[in-house]
C-alpha positions as CSV (number, residue, x, y, z in Angstrom):
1,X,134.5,171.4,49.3
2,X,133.0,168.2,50.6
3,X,134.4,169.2,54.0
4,X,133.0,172.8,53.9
5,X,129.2,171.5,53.1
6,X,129.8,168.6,55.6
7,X,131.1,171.2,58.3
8,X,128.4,173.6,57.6
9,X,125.4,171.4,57.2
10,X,126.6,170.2,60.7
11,X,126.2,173.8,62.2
12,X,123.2,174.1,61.0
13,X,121.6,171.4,62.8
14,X,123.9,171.9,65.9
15,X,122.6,175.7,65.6
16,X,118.8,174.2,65.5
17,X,119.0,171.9,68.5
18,X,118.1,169.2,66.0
19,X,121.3,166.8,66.6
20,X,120.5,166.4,70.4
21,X,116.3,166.3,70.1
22,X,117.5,163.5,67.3
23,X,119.5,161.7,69.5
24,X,117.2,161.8,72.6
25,X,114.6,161.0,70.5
26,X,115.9,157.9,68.6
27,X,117.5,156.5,72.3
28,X,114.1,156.6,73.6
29,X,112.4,155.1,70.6
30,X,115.1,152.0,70.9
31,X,114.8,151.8,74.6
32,X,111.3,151.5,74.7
33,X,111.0,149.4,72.1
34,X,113.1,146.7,73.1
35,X,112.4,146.8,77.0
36,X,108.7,146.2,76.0
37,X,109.3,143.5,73.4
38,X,111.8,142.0,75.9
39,X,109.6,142.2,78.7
40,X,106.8,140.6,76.6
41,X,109.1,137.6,75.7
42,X,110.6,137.3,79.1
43,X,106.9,136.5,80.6
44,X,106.1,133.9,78.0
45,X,109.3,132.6,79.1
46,X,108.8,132.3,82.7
47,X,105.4,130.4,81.5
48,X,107.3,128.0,79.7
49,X,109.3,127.5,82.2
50,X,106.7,126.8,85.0
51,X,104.8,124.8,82.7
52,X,108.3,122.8,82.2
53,X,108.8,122.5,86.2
54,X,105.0,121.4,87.1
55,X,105.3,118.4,84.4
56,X,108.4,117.0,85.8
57,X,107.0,118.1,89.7
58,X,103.8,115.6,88.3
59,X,106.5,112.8,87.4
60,X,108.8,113.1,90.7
61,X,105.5,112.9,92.6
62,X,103.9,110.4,91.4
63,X,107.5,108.1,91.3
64,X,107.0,109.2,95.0
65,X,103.7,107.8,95.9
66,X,104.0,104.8,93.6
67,X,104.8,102.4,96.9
68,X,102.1,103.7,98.8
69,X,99.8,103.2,96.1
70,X,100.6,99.8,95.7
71,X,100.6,98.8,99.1
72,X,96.9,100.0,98.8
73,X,93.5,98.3,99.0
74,X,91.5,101.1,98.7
75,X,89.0,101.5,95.7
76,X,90.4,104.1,93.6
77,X,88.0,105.3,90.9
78,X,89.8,105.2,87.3
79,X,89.6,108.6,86.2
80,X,90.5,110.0,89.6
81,X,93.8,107.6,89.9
82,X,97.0,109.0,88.3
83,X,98.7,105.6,87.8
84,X,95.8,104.2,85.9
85,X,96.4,104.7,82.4
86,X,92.8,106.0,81.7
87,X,92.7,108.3,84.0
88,X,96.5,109.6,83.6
89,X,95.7,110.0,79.7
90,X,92.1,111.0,79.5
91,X,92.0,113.6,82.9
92,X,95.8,114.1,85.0
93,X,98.2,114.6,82.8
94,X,100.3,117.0,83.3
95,X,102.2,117.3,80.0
96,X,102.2,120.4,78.1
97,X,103.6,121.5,74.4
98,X,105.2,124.8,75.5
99,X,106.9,127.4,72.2
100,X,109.6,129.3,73.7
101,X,109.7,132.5,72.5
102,X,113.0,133.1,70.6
103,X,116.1,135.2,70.8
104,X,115.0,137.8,68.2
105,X,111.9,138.4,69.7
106,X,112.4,141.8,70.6
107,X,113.1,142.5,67.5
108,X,109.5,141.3,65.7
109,X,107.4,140.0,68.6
110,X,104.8,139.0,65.4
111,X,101.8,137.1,66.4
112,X,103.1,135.7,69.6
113,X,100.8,137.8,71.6
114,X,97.6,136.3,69.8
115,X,98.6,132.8,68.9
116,X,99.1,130.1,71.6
117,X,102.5,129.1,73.6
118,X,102.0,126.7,75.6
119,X,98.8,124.0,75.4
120,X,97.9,121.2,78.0
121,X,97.8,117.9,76.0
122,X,95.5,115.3,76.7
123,X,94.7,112.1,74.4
124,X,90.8,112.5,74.5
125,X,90.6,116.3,74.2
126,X,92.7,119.3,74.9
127,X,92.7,122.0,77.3
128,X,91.1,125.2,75.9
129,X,92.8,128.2,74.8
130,X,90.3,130.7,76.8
131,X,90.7,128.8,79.8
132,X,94.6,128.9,80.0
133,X,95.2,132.7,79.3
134,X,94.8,136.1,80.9
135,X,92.3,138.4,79.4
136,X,93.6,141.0,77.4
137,X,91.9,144.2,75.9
138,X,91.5,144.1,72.3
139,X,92.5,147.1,71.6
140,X,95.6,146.7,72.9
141,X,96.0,142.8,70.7
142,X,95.0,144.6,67.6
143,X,97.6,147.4,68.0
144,X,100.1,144.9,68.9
145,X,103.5,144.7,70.8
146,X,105.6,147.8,70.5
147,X,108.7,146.3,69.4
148,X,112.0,147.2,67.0
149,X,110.3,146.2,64.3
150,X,107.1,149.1,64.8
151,X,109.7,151.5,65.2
152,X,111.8,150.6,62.2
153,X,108.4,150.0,60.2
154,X,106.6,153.2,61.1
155,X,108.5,155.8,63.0
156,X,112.0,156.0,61.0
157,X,111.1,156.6,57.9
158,X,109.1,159.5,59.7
159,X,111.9,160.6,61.4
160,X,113.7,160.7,58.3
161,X,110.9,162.4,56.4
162,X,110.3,165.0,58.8
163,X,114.6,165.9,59.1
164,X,115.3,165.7,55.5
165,X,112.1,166.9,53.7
166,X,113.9,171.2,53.3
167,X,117.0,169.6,52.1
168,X,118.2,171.6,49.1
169,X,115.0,173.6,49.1
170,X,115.7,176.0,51.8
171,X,119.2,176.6,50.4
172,X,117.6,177.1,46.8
173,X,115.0,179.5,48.3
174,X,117.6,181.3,50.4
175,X,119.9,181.9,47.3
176,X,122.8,179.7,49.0
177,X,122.5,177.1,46.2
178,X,123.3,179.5,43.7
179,X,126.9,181.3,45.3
180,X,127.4,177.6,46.2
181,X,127.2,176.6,42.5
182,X,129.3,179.7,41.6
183,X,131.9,178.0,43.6
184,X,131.9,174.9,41.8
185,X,129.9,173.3,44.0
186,X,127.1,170.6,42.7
187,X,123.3,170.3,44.4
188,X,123.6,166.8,43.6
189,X,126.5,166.5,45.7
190,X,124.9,168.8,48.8
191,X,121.7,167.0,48.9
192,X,123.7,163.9,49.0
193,X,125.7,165.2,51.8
194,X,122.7,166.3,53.2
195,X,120.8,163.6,53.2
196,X,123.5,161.1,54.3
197,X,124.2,163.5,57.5
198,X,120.7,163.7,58.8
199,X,119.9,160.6,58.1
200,X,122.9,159.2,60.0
201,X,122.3,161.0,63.5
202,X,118.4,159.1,63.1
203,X,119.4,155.3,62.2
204,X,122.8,155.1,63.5
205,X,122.1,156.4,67.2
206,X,119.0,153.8,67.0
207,X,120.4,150.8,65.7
208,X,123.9,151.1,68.0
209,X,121.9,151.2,70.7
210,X,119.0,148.4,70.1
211,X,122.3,145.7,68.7
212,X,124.0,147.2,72.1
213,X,121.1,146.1,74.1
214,X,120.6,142.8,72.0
215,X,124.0,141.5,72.4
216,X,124.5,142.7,76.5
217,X,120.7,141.4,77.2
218,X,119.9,138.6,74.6
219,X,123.0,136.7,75.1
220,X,121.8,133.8,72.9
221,X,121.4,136.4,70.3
222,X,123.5,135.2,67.2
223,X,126.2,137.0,65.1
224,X,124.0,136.0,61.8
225,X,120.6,137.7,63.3
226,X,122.4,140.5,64.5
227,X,123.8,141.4,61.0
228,X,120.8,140.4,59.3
229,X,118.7,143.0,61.5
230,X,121.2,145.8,61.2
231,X,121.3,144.9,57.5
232,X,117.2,145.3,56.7
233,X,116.8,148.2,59.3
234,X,119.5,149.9,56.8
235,X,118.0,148.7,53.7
236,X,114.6,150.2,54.6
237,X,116.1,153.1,55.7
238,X,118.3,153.9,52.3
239,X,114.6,153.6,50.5
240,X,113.7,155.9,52.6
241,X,116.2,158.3,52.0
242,X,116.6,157.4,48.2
243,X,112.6,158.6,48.0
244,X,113.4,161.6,50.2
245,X,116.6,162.5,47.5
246,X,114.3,162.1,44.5
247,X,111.6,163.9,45.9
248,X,113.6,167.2,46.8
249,X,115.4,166.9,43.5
250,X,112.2,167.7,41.7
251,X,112.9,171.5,42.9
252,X,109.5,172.2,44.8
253,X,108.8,173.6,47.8
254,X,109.7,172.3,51.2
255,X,106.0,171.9,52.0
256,X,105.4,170.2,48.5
257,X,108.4,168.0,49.6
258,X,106.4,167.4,53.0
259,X,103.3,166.7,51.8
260,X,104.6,164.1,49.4
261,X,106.7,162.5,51.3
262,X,103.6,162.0,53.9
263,X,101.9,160.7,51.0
264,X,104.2,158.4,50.0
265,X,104.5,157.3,53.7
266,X,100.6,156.7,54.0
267,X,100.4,154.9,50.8
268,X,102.9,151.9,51.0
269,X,103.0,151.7,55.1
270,X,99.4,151.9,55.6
271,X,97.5,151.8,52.0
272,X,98.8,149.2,50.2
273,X,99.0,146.5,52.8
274,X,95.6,147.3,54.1
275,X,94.3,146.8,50.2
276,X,96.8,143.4,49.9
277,X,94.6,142.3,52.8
278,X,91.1,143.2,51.5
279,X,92.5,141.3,48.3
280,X,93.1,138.5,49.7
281,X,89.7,138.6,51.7
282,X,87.8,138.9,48.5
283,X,89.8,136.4,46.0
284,X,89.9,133.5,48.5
285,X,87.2,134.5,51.7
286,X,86.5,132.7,54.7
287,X,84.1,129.6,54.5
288,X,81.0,130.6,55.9
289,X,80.0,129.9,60.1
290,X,77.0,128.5,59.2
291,X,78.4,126.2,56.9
292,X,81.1,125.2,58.9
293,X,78.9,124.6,61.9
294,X,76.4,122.3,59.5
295,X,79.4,120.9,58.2
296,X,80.7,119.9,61.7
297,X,77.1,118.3,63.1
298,X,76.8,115.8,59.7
299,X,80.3,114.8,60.7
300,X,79.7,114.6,64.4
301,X,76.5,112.6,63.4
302,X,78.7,110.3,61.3
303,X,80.8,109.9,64.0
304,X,78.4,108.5,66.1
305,X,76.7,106.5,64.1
306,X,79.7,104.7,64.0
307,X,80.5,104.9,67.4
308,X,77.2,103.2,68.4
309,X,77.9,100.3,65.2
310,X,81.4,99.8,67.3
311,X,79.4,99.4,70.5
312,X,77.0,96.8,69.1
313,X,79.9,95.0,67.5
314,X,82.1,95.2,70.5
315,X,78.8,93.6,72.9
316,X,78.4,91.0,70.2
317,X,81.8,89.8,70.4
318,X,81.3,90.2,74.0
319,X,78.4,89.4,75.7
320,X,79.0,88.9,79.3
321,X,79.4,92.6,79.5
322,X,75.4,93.3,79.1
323,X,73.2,93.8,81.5
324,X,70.1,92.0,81.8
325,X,70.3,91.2,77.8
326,X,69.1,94.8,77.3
327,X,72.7,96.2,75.7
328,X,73.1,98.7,78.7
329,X,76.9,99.3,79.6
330,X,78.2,102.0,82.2
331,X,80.1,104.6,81.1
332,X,83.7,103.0,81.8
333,X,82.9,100.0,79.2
334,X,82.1,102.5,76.6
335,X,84.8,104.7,76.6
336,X,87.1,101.0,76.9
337,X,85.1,100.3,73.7
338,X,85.4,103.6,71.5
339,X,89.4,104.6,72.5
């Protein structure tokens, strides 16, 4: 019996075209997916990388020129000379804190699109983020990287929605459930069946093929991760197809079944973490611009206050370095002073 309603459930969908459209359908999903997240990750990585090379280009040069720059006379102002040590720390430096973008990234690209990777560091101040990175539309930084993760998120559990919502109902309507039952059959066990089978040909063809590409492609792709992303993707999935199974076993309609599975989809993949988020936004909200910009002058006002108290102190202790008795200094002497 199982292998009658496993053999015939497969004609069905073989007789449907469904079994190829699902296969073509989940391929492309994974192929996409991953080339684009991959892509993604692979430029960030080339950044790194250059970043990496034009630091240690700065260091060979300037081992390079150090003769030639001590053999010199010529007056070299301080912030324009890359072996002074004001002017290496405060303007040339060429060091830069670079985050690599990791071996699961095309799995969950996250935030990396949004969120800085590699930052210019400077002792006095550091380069800014606008000035460092390509402009992007926002549309396309709100909607984010299409990645494994989107897919496995949002499409699957449609896919397994819109393949497994008629199970059992169009067998009960047809009156196949009921010469089926005469034959000791059970519609516990066919839905099972037929849940398992459609379910397979949607997130088995998709997750051979994205751990195919991960382990040919991402070579420095562990064992662990691999297993621990075949192992959620299959979790999520069996929720999926547990809600589905409950769902058609209340005997309704295949367009009840459809309409609350859609439902059910809207609620806890779009719903419920938009209203987390609004949560969140309400019980614990963003301190307030203006606050934060009055905030910022008192302190900057403190600051210096305390800078000019430093100065006075620093030409008290040293008095040569006035001009003309009046407290004057140039702008080299104060920043010697304050750093």
């Amino acid at each position: 019996m199982k292998r009658l309603m496993l053999a015939t459930e497969f004609k069905n969908l073989w007789r449907e075209k469904l079994i190829l459209a699902l296969f073509l359908t989940t391929s492309v999903l994974a192929l996409v997916a991953f080339f684009n997240a991959h892509y993604f990750a692979k430029k960030q990585h080339d950044v790194v990388l250059a970043t990496q090379q034009m630091q240690q280009q700065a260091i060979q040069d300037a081992k390079a020129g150090l003769p030639e720059r001590l053999a010199s006379t010529a007056d070299y102002k301080w912030w324009e000379d890359p072996y002074d040590l004001r002017g290496q720390a405060f303007y040339l430096m060429q060091n830069y804190a670079t985050k690599a973008p990791l071996a699961t990234s095309p799995i969950a690209t996250g935030q990396a699109d949004v969120l800085p990777y590699y930052f210019k560091m400077l002792i006095k101040e550091k380069q800014h983020i606008v000035h460092q990175y390509d402009y992007v539309h926002p549309l396309s930084l709100l909607l984010g990287q299409f990645d494994l993760s989107f897919v496995i998120v949002y499409l699957l559990p449609l896919l397994i929605i819109g393949i497994c919502f008629n199970a059992l109902a169009s067998e009960r309507q047809g009156g196949q459930l009921r010469l089926l039952m005469l034959q000791g059959g059970s519609a516990t066990r066919l839905l099972t069946y037929q849940l398992l089978l459609r379910s397979a040909l949607i997130v088995l063809p998709f997750l051979s093929i994205s751990s195919l590409l991960l382990i040919t492609i991402r070579e420095q792709l562990g064992v662990i991760e691999l297993l621990s992303y075949n192992l959620i993707a299959l979790c999520y999935s069996g929720f999926w197809i547990a809600l589905t199974a409950w769902v058609n076993s209340r005997a309704k309609s295949a367009a009840n079944n459809a309409a609350t599975l859609v439902t059910c989809w809207l609620a806890l993949v779009i719903v419920v973490p938009a209203l987390v988020n609004t949560s969140i936004a309400l019980l614990d909200p963003t301190p307030s611009r203006i606050h934060y910009i009055d905030s910022l002058r008192a302190a900057s006002d403190d600051a210096q206050k305390a800078s000019e108290k430093t100065l006075a102190q620093y030409f008290q202790d040293h008095p040569e370095l006035t001009k003309n008795g009046s407290g004057a200094s140039d702008y080299a002497t104060k920043k010697n002073c304050y750093d």
